[in-house]
C-alpha positions as YAML, in Angstrom:
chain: A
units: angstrom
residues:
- id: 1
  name: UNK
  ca: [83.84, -20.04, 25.75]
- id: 2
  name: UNK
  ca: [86.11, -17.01, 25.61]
- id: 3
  name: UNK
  ca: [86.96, -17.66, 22.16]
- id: 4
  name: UNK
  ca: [83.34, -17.31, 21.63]
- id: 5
  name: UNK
  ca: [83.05, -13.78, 23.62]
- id: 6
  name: UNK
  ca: [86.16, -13.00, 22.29]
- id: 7
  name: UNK
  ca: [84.63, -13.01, 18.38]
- id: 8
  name: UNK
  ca: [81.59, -11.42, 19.69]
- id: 9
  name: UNK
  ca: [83.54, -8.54, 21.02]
- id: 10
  name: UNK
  ca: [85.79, -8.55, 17.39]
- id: 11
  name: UNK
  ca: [81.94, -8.31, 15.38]
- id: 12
  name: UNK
  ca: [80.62, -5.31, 17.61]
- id: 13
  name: UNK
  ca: [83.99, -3.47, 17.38]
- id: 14
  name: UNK
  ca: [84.46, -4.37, 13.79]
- id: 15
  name: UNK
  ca: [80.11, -3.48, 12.71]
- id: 16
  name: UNK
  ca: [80.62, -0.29, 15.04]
- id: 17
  name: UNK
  ca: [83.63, 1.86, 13.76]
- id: 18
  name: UNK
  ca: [84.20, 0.22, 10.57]
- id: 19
  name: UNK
  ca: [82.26, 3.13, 8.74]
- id: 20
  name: UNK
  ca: [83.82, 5.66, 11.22]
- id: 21
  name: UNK
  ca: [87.67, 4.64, 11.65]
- id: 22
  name: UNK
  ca: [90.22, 3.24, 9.15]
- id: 23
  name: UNK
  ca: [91.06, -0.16, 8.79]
- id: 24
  name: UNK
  ca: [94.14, 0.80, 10.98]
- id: 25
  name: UNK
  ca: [92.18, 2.05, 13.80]
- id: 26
  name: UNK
  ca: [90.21, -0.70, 13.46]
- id: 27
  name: UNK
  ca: [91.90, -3.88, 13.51]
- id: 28
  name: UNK
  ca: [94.19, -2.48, 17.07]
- id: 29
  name: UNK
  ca: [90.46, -1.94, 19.18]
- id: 30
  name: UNK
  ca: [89.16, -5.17, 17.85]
- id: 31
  name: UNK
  ca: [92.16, -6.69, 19.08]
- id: 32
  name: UNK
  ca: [91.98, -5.06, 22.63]
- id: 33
  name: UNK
  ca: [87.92, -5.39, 22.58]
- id: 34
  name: UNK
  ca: [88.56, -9.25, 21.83]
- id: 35
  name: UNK
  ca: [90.82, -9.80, 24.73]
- id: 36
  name: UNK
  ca: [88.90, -7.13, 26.82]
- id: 37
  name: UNK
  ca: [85.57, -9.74, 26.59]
- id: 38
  name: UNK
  ca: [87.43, -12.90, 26.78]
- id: 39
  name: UNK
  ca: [88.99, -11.47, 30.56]
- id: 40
  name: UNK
  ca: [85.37, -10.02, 31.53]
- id: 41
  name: UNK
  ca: [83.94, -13.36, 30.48]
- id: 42
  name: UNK
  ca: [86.60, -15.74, 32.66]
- id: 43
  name: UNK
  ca: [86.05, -13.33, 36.01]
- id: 44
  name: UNK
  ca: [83.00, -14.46, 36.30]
- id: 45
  name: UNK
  ca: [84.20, -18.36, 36.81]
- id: 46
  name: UNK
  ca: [87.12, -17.09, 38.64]
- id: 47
  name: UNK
  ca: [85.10, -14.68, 40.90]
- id: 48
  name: UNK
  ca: [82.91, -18.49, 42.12]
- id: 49
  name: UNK
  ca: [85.72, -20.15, 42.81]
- id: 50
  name: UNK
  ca: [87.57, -17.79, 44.68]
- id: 51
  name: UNK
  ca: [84.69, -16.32, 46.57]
- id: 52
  name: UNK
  ca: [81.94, -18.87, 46.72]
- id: 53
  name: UNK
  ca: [84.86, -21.82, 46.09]
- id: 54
  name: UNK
  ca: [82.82, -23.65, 43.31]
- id: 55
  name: UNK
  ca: [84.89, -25.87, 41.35]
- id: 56
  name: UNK
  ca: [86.68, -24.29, 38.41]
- id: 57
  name: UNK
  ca: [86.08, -26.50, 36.14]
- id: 58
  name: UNK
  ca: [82.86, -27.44, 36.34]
- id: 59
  name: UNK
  ca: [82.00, -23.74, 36.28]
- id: 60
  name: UNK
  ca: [83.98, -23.14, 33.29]
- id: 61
  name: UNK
  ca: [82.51, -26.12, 31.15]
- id: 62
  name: UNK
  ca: [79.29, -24.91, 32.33]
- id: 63
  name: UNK
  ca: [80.13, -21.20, 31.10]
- id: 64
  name: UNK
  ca: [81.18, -23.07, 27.78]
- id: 65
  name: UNK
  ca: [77.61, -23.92, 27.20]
- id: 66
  name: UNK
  ca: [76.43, -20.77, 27.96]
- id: 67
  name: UNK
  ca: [78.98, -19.20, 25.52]
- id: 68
  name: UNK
  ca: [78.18, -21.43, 22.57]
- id: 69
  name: UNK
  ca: [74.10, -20.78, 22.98]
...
């Protein structure tokens, strides 16, 4: 699932400042944008299980599904 996000956040990065910034400028925010959306997208399991205590992984299958949809 955050490989998913993570590619999502590489295409809006990569569509958004490819006409702006050079390739160079580029490439280093997709990178960060990537791993930015993969974290966002696993403290949302991790935020259930710690405060609500679901289990982690049924949460993060679950989010797996959502992710590939």
């Amino acid at each position: 699932g955050q490989g998913y996000i993570a590619g999502l956040g590489i295409g809006i990065v990569c569509l958004a400042f490819d006409s702006v910034l050079p390739w160079w400028l580029t490439f280093p925010l997709a990178i960060v944008a990537a791993a930015a959306m993969g974290a966002l997208w696993a403290l949302i399991p991790a935020y259930l299980q710690a405060r609500r205590g679901s289990h982690i992984v049924i949460t993060t299958i679950m989010f797996n599904f959502i992710a590939a949809s």
